[in-house]
C-alpha positions, -999 to 999 in steps of 0.1 A, spaced: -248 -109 -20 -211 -111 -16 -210 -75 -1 -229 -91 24 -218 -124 34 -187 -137 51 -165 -164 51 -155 -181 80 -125 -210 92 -116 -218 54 -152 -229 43 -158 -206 16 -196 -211 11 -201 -210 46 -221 -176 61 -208 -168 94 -232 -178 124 -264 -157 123 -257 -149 160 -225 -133 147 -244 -116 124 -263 -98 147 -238 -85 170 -214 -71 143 -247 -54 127 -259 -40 161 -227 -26 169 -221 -9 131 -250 2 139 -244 16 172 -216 30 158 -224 45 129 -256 63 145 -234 76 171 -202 88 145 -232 110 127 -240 132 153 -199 140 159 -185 164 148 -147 156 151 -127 136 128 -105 129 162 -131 122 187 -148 98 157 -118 85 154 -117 74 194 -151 65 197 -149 41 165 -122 21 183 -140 22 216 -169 4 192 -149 -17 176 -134 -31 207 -166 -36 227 -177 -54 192 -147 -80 193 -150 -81 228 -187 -96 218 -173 -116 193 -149 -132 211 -173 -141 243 -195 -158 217 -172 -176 202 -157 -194 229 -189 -199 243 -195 -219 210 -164 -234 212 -165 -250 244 -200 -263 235 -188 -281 203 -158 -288 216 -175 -315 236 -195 -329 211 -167 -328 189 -192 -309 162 -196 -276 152 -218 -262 135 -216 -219 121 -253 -209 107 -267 -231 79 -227 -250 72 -220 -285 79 -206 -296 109 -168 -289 115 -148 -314 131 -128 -294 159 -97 -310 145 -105 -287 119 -112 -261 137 -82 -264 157 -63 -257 119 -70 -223 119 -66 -194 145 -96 -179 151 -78 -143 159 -65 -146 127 -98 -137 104 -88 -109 79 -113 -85 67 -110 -75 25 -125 -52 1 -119 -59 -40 -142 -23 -44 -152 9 -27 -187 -2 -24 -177 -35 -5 -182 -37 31 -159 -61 31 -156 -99 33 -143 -119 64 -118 -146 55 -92 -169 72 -53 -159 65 -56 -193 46 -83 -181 20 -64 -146 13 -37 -160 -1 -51 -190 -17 -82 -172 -34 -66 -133 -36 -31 -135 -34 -20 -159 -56 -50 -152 -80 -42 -124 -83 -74 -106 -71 -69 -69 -62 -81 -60 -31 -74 -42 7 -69 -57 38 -87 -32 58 -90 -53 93 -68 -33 112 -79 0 96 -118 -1 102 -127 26 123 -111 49 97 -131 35 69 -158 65 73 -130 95 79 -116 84 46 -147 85 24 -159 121 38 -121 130 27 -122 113 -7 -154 130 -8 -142 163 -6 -113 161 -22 -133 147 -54 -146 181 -53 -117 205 -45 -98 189 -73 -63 211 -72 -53 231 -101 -16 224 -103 12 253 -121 26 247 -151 58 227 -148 87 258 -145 114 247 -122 139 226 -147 164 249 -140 169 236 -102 158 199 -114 180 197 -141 212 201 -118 202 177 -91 191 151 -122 226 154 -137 239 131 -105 216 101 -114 236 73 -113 230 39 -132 250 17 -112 231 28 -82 197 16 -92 209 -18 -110 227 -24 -73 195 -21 -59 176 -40 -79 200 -67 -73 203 -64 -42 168 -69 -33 159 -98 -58 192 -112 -41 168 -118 -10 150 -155 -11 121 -141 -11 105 -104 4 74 -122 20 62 -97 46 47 -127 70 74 -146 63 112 -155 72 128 -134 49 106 -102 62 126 -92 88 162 -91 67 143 -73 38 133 -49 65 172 -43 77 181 -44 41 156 -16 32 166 5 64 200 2 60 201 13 17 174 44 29 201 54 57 225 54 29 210 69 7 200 100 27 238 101 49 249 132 26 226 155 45 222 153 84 191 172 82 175 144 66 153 115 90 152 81 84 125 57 105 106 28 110 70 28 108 61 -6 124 28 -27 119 12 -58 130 36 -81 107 71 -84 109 81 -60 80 79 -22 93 76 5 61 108 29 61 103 66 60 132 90 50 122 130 53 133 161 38 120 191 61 109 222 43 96 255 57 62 244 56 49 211 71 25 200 41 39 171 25 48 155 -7 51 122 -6 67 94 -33 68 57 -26 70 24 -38 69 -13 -16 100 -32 -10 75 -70 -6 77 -96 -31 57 -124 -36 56 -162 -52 23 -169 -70 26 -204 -64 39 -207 -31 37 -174 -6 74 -195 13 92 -203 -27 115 -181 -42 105 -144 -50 130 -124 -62 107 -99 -71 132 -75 -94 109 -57 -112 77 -59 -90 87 -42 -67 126 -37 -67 126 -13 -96 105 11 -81 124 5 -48 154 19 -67 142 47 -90 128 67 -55 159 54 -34 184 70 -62 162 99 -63 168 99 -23 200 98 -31 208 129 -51 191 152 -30 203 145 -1 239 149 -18 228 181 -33 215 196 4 184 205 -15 162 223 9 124 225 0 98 245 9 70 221 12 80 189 32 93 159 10 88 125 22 102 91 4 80 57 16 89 19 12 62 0 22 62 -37 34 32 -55 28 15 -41 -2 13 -77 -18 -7 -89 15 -37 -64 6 -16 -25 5 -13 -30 44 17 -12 50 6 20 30 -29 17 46 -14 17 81 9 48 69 -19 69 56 -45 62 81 -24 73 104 -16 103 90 -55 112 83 -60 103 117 -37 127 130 -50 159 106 -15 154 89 -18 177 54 -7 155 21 -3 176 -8 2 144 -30 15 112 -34 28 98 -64 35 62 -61 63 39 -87 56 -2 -88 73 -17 -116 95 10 -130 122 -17 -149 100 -37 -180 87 -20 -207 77 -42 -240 73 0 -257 95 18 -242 70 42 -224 60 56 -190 24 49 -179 4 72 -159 -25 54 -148 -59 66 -146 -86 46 -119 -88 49 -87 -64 79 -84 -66 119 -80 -78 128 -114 -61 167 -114 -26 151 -100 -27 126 -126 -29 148 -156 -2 171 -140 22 139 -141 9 135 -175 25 166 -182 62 160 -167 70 129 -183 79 148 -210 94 179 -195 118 153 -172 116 124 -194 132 114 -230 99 92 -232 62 90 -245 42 88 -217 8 69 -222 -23 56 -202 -39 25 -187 -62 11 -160 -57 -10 -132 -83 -17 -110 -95 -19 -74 -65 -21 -51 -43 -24 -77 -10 -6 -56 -5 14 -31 -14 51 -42 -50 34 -34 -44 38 -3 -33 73 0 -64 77 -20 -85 55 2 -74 77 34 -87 112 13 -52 122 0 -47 126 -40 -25 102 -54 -14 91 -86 5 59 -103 35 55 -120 45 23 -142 72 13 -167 40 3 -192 6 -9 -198 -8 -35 -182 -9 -59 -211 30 -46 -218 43 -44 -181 66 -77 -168 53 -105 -178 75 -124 -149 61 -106 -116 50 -130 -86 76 -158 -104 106 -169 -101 117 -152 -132 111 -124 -119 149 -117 -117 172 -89 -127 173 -77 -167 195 -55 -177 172 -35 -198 153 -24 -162 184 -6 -152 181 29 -182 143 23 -175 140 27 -140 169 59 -143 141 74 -166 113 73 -133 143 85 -109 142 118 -132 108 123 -134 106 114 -94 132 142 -91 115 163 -113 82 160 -95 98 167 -56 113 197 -69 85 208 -89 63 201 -60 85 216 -36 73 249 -47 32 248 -46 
């Protein structure tokens, strides 16, 4: 039943208001009947938001209706809960509801900001935040759909004579700066006040990074929170892309405000595709296929900066060869590189399987993460193949992330340089399909 139930102003076991209920349904419904007779991805696209606006535009009339009702009893009462007190009610903002999926068969849950980071967030629950991203819910699954069945062959790995050069300029010193410099931030919260210096922080080392070759871009992509993702291009001859990334947010487990330094999840992974950055842009490499390097705010809050990203790329027909995404690229109990395997483009991921040792001086191995468990699910969730990249197992990854310990080790440093070659490996390799 928890597919189909929602939670409502921070009562947990409370459904929301039957008449609630019914308008939401009708207007799925509505929409859903009319999306099936379209055609066009585009024109679904626009008459999903026209929908979904006339739907909130419902909501919200019946909700202040209700409110002023109860407000002047000074009881409320949502379907079968007890009454709410509108001091309570006054607590939360009723704009700020947040819809989440923890699978692909959830429709989703509705919850207060409150409840996603009490009951998801700091328990650690994988999941989306989809809220913001609902009228592309159904364009997604048609392209996961068909890419499921095109499943790309990929070439045999043959271009280590053009890697190998551009590998050779990896530099230590550059990722360990990184990785300091991020866990150096208070905390990387991407609702909180830290966000918008991580966000200059992260702008300003991508612009860096890329300033050996002018023909490189480096921009903003904003969203509804105060952390906008960062997005440095290569152009190539060809405008299909091939895309690496990894999210700059950090977290505190036991307080979303303490201390987060966040050095290994996600710093590390931060700094192996930022070094990788680096090289090429000092070696002018010019691709065919169009290389693009993400940092994502927001991925802790339910993968919302690489959900906005990618949506908006499906929405605009925008042609992702693959994406290939690094969190926690520094601990490593083994010694190893981990290629995991739910939840991500099954013909990608063996083909990664495959480089580690061609660009790599380690064993690679194989684990499983879950729903929602970074943010190549949501490349995968918009119908792009993706695949994940970690310094280990789960059960042997850092045993610190979402703490304060979470700080910079020196063993992260020769690690994470190990994911910068196979990052560079992979662009160039990739470059060529």
């Amino acid at each position: 039943m928890r597919a189909k139930e929602a939670r409502f102003l921070g009562r947990r076991t409370r459904p929301i208001s039957p008449s609630i209920n019914t308008v939401l349904k009708r207007r799925q419904l509505d929409c859903e009947e009319g999306l099936s007779l379209l055609t066009s991805h585009r024109l679904r696209g626009i008459i999903a938001i026209m929908v979904r606006a006339s739907t909130l535009f419902a909501v919200g009339a019946f909700l202040l209706q209700t409110s002023q009702a109860c407000r002047a009893t000074k009881e409320c009462k949502f379907g079968d809960a007890d009454s709410l007190n509108t001091e309570e009610l006054d607590e939360h903002q009723l704009d700020g509801l947040r819809l989440l999926k923890t699978s692909e068969e959830d429709v989703g849950t509705w919850v207060t900001e409150k409840e996603k980071i009490e009951n998801y967030m700091l328990k650690h629950v994988h999941f989306m935040d989809v809220t913001e991203t609902q009228e592309l819910e159904e364009l997604g699954t048609l392209r996961r759909r068909a890419l499921t069945k095109r499943q790309t062959a990929y070439p045999a790995p043959s271009k280590q004579a053009t890697a190998n050069p551009i590998i050779a300029r990896l530099v230590q010193s550059n990722i360990q700066s990184t990785i300091t410099g991020l866990a150096n931030i208070f905390n990387r919260y991407y609702r909180g006040t830290y966000a918008p210096t991580s966000a200059t922080y992260m702008l300003n080392a991508v612009r860096s990074a890329a300033s050996s070759n002018t023909a490189i871009t480096v921009r903003q992509f904003t969203h509804s929170f105060n952390q906008p993702s960062v997005i440095a291009t290569i152009p190539g001859t060809s405008t299909d892309r091939v895309v690496v990334c990894a999210h700059y947010d950090s977290i505190n487990s036991q307080s979303v405000t303490g201390r987060a330094p966040g050095a290994d999840d996600n710093a590390s992974g931060v700094a192996t595709i930022l070094e990788a950055l680096r090289v090429m842009a000092v070696a002018k490499y010019a691709p065919g296929n169009t290389l693009e390097f993400h940092f994502y705010g927001g991925e802790e809050g339910g993968l919302l900066g690489a959900r906005d990203v990618f949506n908006n790329y499906a929405a605009n027909n925008v042609n992702v060869l693959a994406v290939v995404n690094q969190d926690m690229t520094g601990y490593s109990d083994n010694n190893v590189i981990a290629v995991y395997q739910d939840f991500v483009d099954t013909s990608l991921t063996a083909y990664m399987q495959r480089l580690v040792p061609v660009y790599t001086s380690l064993p690679v191995v194989t684990d499983r993460c879950g729903y929602g468990c970074s943010d190549h699910a949501a490349a995968r969730a918009a119908g792009y193949p993706a695949a994940y990249v970690c310094a280990d197992t789960m059960t042997s990854s850092g045993p610190y992330i979402h703490t304060t310990s979470d700080t910079a080790q020196t063993r992260f440093y020769a690690h994470a340089l190990q994911h910068s070659r196979l990052t560079v490996g992979f662009l160039v390799e990739a470059s060529f399909w």
